[in-house]
Structure formats: structure tokens, C-alpha cells
mmCIF file of the C-alpha atoms, coordinates in Angstrom:
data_MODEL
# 
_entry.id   MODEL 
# 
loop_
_atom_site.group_PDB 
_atom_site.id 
_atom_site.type_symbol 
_atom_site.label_atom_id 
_atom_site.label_alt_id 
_atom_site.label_comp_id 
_atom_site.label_asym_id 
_atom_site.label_entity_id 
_atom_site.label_seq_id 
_atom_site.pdbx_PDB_ins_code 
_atom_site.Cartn_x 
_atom_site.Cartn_y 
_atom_site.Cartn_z 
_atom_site.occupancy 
_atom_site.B_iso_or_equiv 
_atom_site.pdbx_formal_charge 
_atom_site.auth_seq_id 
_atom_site.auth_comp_id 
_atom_site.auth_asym_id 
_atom_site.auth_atom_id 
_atom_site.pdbx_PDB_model_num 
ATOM 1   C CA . UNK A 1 1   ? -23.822 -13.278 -10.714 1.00 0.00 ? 1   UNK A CA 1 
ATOM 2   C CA . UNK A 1 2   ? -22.492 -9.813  -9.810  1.00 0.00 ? 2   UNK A CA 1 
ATOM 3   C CA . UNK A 1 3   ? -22.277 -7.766  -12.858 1.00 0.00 ? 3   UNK A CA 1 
ATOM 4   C CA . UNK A 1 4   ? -18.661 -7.072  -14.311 1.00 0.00 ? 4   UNK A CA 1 
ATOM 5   C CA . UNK A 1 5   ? -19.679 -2.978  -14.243 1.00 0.00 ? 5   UNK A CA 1 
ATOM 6   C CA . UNK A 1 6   ? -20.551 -3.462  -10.776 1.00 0.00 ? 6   UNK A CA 1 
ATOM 7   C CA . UNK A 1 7   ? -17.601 -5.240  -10.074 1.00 0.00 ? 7   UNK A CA 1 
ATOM 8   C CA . UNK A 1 8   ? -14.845 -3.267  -11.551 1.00 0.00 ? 8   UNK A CA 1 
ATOM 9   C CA . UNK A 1 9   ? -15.102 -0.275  -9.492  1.00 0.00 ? 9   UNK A CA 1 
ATOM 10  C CA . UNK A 1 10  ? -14.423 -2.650  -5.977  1.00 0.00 ? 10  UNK A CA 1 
ATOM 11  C CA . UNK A 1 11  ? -12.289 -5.448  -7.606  1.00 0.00 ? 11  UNK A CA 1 
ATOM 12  C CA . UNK A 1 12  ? -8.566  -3.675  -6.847  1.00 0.00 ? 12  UNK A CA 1 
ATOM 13  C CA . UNK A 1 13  ? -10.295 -2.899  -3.237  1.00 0.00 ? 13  UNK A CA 1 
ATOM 14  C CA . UNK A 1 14  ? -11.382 -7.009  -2.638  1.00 0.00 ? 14  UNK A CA 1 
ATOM 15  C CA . UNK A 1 15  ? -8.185  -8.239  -4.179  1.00 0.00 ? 15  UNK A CA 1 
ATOM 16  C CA . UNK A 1 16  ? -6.089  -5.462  -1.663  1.00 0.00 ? 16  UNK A CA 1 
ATOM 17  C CA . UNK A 1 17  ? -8.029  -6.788  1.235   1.00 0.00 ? 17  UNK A CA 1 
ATOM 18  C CA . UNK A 1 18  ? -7.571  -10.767 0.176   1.00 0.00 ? 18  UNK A CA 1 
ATOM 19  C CA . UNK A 1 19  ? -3.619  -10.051 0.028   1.00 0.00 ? 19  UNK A CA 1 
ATOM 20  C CA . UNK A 1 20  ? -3.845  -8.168  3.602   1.00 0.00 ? 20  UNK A CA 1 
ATOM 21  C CA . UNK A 1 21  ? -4.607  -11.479 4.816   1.00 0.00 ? 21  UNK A CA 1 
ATOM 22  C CA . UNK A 1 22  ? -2.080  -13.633 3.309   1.00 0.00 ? 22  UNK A CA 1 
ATOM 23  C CA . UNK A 1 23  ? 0.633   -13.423 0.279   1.00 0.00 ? 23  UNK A CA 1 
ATOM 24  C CA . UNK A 1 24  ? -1.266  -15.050 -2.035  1.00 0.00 ? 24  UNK A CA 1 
ATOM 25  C CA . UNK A 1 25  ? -0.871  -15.697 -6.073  1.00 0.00 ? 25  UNK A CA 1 
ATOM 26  C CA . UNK A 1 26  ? -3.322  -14.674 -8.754  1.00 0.00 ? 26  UNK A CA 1 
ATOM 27  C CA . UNK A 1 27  ? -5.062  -18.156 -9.452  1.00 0.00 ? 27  UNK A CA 1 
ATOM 28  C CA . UNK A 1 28  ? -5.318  -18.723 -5.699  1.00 0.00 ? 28  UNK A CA 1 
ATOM 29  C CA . UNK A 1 29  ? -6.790  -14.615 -5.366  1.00 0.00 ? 29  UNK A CA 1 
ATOM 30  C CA . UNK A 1 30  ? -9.254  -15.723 -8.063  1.00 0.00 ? 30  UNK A CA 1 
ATOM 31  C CA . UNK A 1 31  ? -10.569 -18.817 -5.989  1.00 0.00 ? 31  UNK A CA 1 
ATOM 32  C CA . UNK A 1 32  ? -10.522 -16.915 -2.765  1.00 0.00 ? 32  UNK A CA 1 
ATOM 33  C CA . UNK A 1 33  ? -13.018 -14.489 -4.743  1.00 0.00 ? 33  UNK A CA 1 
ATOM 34  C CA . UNK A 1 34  ? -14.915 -17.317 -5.866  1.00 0.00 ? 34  UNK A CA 1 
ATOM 35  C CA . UNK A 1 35  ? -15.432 -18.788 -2.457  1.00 0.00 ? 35  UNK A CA 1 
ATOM 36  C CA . UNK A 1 36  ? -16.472 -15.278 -1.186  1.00 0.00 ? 36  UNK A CA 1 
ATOM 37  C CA . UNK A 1 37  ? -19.217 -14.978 -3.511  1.00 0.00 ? 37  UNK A CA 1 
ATOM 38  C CA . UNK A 1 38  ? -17.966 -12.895 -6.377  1.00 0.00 ? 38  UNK A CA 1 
ATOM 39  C CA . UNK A 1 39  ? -18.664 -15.875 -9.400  1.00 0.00 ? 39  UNK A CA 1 
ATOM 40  C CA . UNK A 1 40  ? -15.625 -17.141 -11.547 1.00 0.00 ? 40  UNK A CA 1 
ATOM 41  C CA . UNK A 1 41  ? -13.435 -14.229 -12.161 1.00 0.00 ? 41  UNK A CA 1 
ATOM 42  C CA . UNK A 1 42  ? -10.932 -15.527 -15.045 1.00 0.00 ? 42  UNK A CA 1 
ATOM 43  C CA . UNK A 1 43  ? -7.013  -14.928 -14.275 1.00 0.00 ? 43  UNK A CA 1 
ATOM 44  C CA . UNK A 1 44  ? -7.341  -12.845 -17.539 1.00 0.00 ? 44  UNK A CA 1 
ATOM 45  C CA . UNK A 1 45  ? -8.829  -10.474 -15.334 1.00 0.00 ? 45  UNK A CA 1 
ATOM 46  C CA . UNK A 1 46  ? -6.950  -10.987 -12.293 1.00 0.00 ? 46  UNK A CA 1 
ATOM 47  C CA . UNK A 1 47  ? -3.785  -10.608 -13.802 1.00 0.00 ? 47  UNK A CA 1 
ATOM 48  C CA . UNK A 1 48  ? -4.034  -6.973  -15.386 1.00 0.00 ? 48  UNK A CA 1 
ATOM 49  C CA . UNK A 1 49  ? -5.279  -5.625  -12.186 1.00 0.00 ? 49  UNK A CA 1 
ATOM 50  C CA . UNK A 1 50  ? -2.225  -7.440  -10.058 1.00 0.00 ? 50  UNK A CA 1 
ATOM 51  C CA . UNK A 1 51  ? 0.148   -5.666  -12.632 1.00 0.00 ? 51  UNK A CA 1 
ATOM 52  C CA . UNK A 1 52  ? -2.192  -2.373  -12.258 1.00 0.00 ? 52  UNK A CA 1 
ATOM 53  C CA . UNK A 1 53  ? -1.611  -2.160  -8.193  1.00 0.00 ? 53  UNK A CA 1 
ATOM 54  C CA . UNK A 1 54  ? 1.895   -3.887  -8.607  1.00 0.00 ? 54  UNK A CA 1 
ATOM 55  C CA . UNK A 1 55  ? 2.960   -0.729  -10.434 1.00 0.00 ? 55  UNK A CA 1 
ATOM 56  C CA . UNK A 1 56  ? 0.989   1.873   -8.582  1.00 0.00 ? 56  UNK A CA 1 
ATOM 57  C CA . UNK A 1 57  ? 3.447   0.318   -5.631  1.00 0.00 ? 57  UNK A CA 1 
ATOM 58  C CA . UNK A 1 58  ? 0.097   -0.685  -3.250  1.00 0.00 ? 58  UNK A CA 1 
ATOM 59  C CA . UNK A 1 59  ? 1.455   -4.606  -3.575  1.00 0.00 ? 59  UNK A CA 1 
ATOM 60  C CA . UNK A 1 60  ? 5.171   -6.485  -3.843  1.00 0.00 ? 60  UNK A CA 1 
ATOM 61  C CA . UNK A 1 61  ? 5.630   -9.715  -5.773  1.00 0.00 ? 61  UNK A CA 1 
ATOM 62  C CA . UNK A 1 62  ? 8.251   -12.273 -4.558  1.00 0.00 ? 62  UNK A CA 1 
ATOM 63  C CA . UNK A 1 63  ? 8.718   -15.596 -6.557  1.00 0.00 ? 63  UNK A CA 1 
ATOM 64  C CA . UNK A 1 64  ? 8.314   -18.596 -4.381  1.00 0.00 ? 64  UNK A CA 1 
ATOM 65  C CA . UNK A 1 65  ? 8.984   -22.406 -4.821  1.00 0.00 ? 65  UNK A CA 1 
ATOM 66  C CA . UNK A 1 66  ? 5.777   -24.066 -5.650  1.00 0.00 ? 66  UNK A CA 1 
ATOM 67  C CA . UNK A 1 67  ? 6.477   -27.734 -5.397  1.00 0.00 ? 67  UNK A CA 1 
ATOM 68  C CA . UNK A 1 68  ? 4.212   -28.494 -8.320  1.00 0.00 ? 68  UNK A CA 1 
ATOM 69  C CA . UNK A 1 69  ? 6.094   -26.858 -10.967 1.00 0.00 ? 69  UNK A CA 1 
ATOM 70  C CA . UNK A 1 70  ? 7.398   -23.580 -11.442 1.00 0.00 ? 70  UNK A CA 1 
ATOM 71  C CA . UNK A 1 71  ? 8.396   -21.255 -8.873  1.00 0.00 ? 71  UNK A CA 1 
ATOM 72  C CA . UNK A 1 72  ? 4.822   -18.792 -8.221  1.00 0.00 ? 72  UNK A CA 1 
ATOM 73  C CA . UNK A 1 73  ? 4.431   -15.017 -8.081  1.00 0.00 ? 73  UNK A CA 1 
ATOM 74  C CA . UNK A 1 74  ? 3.375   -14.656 -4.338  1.00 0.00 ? 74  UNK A CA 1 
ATOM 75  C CA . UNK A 1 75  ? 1.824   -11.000 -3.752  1.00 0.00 ? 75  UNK A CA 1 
ATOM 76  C CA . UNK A 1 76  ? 2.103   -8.606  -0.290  1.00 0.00 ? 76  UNK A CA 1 
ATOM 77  C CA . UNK A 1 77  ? 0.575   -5.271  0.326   1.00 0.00 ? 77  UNK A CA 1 
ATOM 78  C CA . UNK A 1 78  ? 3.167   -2.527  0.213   1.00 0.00 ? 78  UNK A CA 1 
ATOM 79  C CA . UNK A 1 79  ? 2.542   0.164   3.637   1.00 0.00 ? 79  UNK A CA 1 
ATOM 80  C CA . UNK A 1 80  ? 0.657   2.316   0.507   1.00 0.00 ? 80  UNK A CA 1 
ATOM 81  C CA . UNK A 1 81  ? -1.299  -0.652  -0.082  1.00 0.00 ? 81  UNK A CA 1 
ATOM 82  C CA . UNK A 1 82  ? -2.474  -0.772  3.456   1.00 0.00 ? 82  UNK A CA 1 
ATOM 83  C CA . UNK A 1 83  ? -3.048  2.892   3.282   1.00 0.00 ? 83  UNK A CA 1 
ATOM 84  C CA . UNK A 1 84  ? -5.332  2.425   0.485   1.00 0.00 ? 84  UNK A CA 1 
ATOM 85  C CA . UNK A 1 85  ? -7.286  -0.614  1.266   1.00 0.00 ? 85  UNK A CA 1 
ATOM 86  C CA . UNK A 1 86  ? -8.150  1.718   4.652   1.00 0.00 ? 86  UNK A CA 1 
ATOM 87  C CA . UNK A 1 87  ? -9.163  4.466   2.197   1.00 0.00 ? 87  UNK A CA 1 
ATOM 88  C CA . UNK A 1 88  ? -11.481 1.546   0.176   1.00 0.00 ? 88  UNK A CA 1 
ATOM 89  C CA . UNK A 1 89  ? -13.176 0.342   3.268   1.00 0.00 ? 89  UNK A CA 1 
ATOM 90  C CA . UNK A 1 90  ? -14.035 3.802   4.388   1.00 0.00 ? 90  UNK A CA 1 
ATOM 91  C CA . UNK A 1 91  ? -15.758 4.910   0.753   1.00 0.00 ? 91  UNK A CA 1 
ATOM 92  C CA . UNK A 1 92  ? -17.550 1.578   0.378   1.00 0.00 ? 92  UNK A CA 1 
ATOM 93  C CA . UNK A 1 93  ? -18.806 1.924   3.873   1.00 0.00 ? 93  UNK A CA 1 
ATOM 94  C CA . UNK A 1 94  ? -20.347 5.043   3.107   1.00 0.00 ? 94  UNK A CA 1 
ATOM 95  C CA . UNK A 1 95  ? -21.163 3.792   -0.363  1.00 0.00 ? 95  UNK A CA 1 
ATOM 96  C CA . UNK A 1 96  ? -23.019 0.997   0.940   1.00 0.00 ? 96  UNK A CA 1 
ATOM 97  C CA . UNK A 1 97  ? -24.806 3.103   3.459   1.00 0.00 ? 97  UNK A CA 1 
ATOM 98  C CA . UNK A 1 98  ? -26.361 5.504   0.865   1.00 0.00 ? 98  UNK A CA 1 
ATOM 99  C CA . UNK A 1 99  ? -27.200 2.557   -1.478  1.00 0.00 ? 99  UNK A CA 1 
ATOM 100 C CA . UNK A 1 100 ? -29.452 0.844   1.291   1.00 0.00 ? 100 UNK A CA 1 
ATOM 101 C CA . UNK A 1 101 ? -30.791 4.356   2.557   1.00 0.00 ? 101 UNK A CA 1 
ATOM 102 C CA . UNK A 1 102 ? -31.937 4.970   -0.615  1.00 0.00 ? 102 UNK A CA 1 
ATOM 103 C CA . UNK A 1 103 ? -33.348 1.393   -1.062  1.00 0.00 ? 103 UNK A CA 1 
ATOM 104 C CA . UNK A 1 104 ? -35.120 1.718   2.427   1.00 0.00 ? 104 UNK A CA 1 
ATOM 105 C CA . UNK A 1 105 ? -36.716 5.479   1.038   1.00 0.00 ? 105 UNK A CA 1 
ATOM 106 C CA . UNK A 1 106 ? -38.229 3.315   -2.150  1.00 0.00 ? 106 UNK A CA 1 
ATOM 107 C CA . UNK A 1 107 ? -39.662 0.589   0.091   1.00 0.00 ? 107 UNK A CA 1 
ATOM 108 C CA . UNK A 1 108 ? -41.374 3.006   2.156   1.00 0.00 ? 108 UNK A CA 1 
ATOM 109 C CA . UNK A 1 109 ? -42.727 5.221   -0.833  1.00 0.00 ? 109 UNK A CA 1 
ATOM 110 C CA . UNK A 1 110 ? -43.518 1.705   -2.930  1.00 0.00 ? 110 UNK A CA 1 
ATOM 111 C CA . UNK A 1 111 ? -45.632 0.508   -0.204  1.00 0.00 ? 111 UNK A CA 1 
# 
């Protein structure tokens, strides 16, 4: 399980890049995180950071028919969202490639 510290830091980024796929609603961006490895991320937490990037205009909501109930909150990336998930992709790429050069640098002096 990935540590919610870890996680809160790329969390908007992942949900920005599940919605660039599809319009999707929070309990079905929750299982798509689930599927991709991230654990069970509760809709408690979901929710907040849909409102978050909602307001900060990088994703649109649109109420849809459901056809099992109530009519759902469907989210789509706004052109700023695009901009940004770019922007995300780019810093953890270079994240990620510091994090395992500096991994590879304590193999080397642990062995």
C-alpha cells in the first residue's frame, strides 16, 4: 500500500490523467485508481480533490443520466487541465528519474 504522504503530492496529477481518457465520475475515478495499483482510495478523498481542480477550472462537471438512479456528475478536463496534466508528467518524469538515480548511487556504494 502506497503511503497517503506519498500519494497526495501525485493524486490531482493521476486523477487529471484518468479524466484525459474518458469523462468519468468520482466512484468510477476511485476504481480506475484501484485497478491501477494505487489501493482503495475512499470517495471521501476523491471528492475534495474533484471540487479542488473543479474550481481551479483544470476539469468541467456535466450531470448525466445514470440509469441506476440518479442522474451522475460526469467530469472532463478543461484546455487548463490538459495544460497541467502536461506540466505533471514532465515534473514526475524528472522526479522519478532523480529518485532511481539516487537509488542506483546507494546500490553501488551498499555493495
Amino acid at each position: 500500500m502506497i503511503p497517503s504522504q506519498m500519494l497526495k503530492g501525485t493524486l490531482e496529477g493521476c486523477i487529471l490523467a484518468i479524466i484525459s481518457v474518458q469523462d468519468s465520475y468520482g466512484y468510477e475515478i476511485s476504481r480506475q485508481l484501484e485497478k491501477f495499483g494505487f489501493g482503495n482510495i475512499s470517495e471521501g478523498t476523491i471528492y475534495p480533490l474533484l471540487l479542488r481542480l473543479e474550481k481551479n477550472g483544470l476539469i468541467v462537471a456535466t450531470y448525466r443520466e445514470s440509469g441506476q438512479g440518479p442522474k451522475r456528475k460526469y467530469y472532463g478536463l478543461s484546455d487548463s487541465g490538459k495544460s497541467e496534466l502536461k506540466q505533471f508528467f514532465d515534473s514526475f518524469e524528472e522526479l522519478d528519474q532523480a529518485v532511481h538515480q539516487l537509488i542506483n548511487y546507494l546500490k553501488e556504494v551498499n555493495l
